[in-house]
C-alpha positions in Angstrom: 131.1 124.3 139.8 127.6 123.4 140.1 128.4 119.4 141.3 130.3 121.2 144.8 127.3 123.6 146.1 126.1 122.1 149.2 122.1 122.4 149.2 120.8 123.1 152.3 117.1 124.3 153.7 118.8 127.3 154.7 118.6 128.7 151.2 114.9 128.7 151.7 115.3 131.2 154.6 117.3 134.3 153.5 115.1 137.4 153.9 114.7 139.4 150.0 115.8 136.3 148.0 114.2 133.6 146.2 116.0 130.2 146.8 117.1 130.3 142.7 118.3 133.6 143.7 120.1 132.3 146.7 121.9 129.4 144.5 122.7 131.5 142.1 125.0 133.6 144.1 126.5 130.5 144.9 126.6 128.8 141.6 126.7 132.3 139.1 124.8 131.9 135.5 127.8 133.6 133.6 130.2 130.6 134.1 128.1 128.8 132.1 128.4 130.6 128.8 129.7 129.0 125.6 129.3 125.8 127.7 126.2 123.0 127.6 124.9 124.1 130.5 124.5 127.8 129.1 120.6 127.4 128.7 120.0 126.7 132.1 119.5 128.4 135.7 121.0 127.3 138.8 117.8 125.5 139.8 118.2 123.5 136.4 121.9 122.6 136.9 121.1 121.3 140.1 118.4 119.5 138.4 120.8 117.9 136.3 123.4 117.2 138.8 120.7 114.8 140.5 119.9 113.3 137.0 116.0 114.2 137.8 113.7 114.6 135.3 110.4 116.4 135.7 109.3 115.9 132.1 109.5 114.0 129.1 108.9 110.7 128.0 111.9 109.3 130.8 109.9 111.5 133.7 111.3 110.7 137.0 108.7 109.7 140.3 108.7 112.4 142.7 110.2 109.9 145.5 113.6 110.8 142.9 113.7 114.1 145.0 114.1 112.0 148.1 117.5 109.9 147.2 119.2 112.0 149.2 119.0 115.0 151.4 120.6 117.1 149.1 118.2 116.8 146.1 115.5 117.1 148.6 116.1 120.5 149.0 115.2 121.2 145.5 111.9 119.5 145.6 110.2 122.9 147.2 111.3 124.7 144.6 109.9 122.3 142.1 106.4 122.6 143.9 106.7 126.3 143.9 107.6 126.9 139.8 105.1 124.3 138.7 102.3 126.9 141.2 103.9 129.5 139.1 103.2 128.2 135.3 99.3 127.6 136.6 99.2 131.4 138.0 101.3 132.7 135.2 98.5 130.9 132.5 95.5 131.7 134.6 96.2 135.8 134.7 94.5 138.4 132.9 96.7 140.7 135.0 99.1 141.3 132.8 96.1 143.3 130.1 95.2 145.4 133.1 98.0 146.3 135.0 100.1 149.2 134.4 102.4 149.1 137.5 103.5 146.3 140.6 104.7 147.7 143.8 106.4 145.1 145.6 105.7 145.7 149.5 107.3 143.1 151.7 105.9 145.0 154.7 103.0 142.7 153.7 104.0 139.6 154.7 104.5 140.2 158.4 101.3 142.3 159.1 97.9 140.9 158.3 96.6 144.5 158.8 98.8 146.0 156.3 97.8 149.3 155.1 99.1 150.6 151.3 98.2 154.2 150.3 97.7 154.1 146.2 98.0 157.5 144.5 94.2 158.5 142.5 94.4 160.8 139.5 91.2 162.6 138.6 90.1 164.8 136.2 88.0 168.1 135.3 87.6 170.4 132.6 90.2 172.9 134.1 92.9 170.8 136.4 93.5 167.0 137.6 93.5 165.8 141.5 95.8 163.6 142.8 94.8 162.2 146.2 95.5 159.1 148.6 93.8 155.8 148.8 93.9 153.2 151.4 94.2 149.8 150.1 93.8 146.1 152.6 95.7 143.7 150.0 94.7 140.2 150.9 95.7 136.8 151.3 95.0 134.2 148.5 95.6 130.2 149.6 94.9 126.9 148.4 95.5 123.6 149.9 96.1 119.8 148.1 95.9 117.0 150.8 98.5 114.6 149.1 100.2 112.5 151.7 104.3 111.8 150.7 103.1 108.0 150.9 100.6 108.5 148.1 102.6 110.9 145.7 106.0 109.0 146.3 105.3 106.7 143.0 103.7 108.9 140.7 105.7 110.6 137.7 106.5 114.5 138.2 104.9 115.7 134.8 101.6 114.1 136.6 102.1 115.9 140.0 102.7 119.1 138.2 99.8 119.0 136.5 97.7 119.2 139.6 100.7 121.9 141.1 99.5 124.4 137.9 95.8 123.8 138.3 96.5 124.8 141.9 98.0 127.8 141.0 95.1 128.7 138.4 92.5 128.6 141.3 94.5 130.9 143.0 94.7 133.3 140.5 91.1 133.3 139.4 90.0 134.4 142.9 92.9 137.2 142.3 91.4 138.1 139.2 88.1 138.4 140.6 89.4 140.9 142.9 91.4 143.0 140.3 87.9 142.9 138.2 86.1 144.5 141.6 88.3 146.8 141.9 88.2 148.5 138.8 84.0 148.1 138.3 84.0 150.2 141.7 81.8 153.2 140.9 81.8 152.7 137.2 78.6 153.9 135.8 78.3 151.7 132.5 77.2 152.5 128.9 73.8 151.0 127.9 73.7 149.4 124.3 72.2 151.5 120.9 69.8 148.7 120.2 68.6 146.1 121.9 71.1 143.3 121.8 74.7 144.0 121.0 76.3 144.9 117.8 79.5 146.0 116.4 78.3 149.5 116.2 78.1 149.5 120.2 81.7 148.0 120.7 83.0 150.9 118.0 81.1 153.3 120.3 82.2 152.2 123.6 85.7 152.0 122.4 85.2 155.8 121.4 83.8 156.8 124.8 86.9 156.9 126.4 88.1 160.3 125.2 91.0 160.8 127.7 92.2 157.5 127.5 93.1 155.2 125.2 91.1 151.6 125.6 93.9 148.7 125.1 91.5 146.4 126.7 88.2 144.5 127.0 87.4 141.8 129.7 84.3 139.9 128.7 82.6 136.7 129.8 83.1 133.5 127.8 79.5 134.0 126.7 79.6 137.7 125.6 82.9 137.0 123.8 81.5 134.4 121.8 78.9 136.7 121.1 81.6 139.5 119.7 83.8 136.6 117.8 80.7 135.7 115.4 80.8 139.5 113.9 81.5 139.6 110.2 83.7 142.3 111.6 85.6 139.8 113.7 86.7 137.6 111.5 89.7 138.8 110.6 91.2 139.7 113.5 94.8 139.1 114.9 93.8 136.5 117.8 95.8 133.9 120.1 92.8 131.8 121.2 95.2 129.5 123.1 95.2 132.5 125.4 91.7 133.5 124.9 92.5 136.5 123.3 91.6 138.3 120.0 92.3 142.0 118.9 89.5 144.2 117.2 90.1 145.6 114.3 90.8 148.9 116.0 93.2 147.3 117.8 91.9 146.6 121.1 92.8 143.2 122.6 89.4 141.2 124.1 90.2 139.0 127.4 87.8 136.1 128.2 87.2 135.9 131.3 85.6 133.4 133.5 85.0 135.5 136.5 83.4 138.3 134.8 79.1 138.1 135.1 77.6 137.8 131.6 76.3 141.0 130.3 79.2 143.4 131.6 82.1 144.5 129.4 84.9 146.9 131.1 87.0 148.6 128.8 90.6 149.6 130.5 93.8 151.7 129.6 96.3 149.5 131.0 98.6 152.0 131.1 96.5 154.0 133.8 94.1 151.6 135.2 95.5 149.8 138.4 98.2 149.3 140.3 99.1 145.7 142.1 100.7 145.4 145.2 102.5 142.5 146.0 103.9 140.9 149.0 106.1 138.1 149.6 106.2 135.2 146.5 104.3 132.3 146.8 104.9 131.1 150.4 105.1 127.1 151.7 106.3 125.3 154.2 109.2 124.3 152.7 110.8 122.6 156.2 107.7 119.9 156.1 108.1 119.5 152.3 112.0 119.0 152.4 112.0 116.6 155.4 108.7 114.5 153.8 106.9 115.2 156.5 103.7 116.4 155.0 100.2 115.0 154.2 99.2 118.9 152.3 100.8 121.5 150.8 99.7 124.7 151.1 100.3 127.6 149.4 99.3 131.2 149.5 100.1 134.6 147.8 99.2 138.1 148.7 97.6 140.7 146.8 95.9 144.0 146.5 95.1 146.3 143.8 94.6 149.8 143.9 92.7 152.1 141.0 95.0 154.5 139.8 92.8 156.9 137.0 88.9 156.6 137.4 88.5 157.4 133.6 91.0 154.8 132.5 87.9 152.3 133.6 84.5 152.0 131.3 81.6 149.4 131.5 79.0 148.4 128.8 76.4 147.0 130.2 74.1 144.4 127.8 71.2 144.1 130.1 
């Protein structure tokens, strides 16, 4: 029964699991169903066992955490999802990626090494060959001393906690867009500025591959949204995304300089290599002993097909 775990900072500390992952062997999901609880993780239950609420109109402080030194266990973990939600909203990875190797060699080597496979093709045969890839650490600290974060409500804190996590991954973004503009040599336009006759075209121009996606800059995709072509497209613009009508799904992106399209097959485009989750010092967090948090993930990216990869360029 979830009330009779007994939280501990250990759970923080056991090599190839999560601390959800560790409580959840302790506290199994499938005694839950057909109950109340059915809807919720071990993370939540405990959650609920402490009567803390993280959001909502009856929001709890963060100094709830710290009633006793059981529920501060779970206030890493708290820091860590809420990281999560701003990575997990700020990504464009997921439009660009068609595989993740997880490497946890990673983490205990800051010369780490990963050899990507790299398909290319002729008229007559394809190469496959290796390709050495330095993935690379991604951190961000908040100075927040306990003594000035005690009082305010957790849907506050969190708030900063996702935005946090968004800078990170915008920096990981900009690598993944690096990556695969390396030794792209881009399309120039028909006319002089762009039309919808140059996005048909460049969509056609990748003959071995089929283009699923476009990253653009804020500026050229408000450029593409005013087509009379456009304007009846399937788009989720809380996302900043729209599909063309040839199906091809536009990604704003922030990082990317004006004037540069890629077009990608993200089912042959780039690999990601990840290493350990998001990482903290969850010892200084548990105990309240901490005027920052850091955080920090690791990441590399490695180009899988060369012609899965097109740019336009508008200059």
């Amino acid at each position: 029964m979830y009330k009779n775990i007994k939280l501990k900072k250990g759970l923080y500390h056991i090599t190839g699991k999560s601390f959800t992952q560790a409580l959840t062997e302790l506290d199994p999901d499938e005694n839950y169903r057909d109950t109340d609880l059915a809807g919720l993780d071990a993370y939540e239950r405990q959650l609920k066992r402490f009567d803390i609420k993280v959001r909502g109109e009856n929001c709890d402080r963060v100094e709830k955490f710290f009633l006793s030194t059981e529920s501060a266990v779970l206030f890493p973990e708290f820091v860590r999802r809420c990281i999560k939600e701003g990575i997990n909203k700020a990504t464009i990875l997921y439009e660009v990626i068609a595989t993740t190797t997880v490497e946890n060699r990673i983490a205990s080597s800051d010369r780490f090494t990963y050899q990507g496979l790299t398909i290319t093709k002729s008229k007559f045969k394809s190469d496959i060959w290796s390709s050495a890839t330095h993935p690379s650490k991604f951190a961000k600290k908040i100075s927040c001393p306990y003594e000035l974060i005690r009082k305010y409500r957790l849907e506050i804190f969190a708030v900063i906690l996702r935005d946090i996590g968004a800078q990170i991954l915008r920096a990981v973004n900009k690598q993944a867009i690096s990556v695969l503009k390396a030794g792209v040599l881009p399309f120039t336009l028909i006319g002089d500025t762009l039309t919808y006759a140059d996005l048909a075209k460049f969509w056609a121009s990748m003959d071995s591959y089929d283009m699923t996606t476009m990253l653009c800059s804020p500026v050229d995709m408000a450029t593409i949204l005013a087509f009379d072509e456009m304007k009846y497209c399937v788009s989720d613009y809380m996302n900043g995304m729209i599909k063309t009508p040839y199906g091809v799904t536009i990604v704003k992106c922030a990082d990317l300089q004006n004037g540069n399209i890629i077009g990608v097959d993200k089912n042959c485009a780039l690999e990601m290599i990840r290493g350990t989750d998001i990482i903290l010092d969850f010892d200084k967090l548990i105990s309240m002993q901490f005027n920052e948090i850091a955080c920090s993930i690791t990441v590399g990216f490695s180009k899988i097909a060369s012609e899965a990869v097109k740019g336009l360029s508008l200059i």
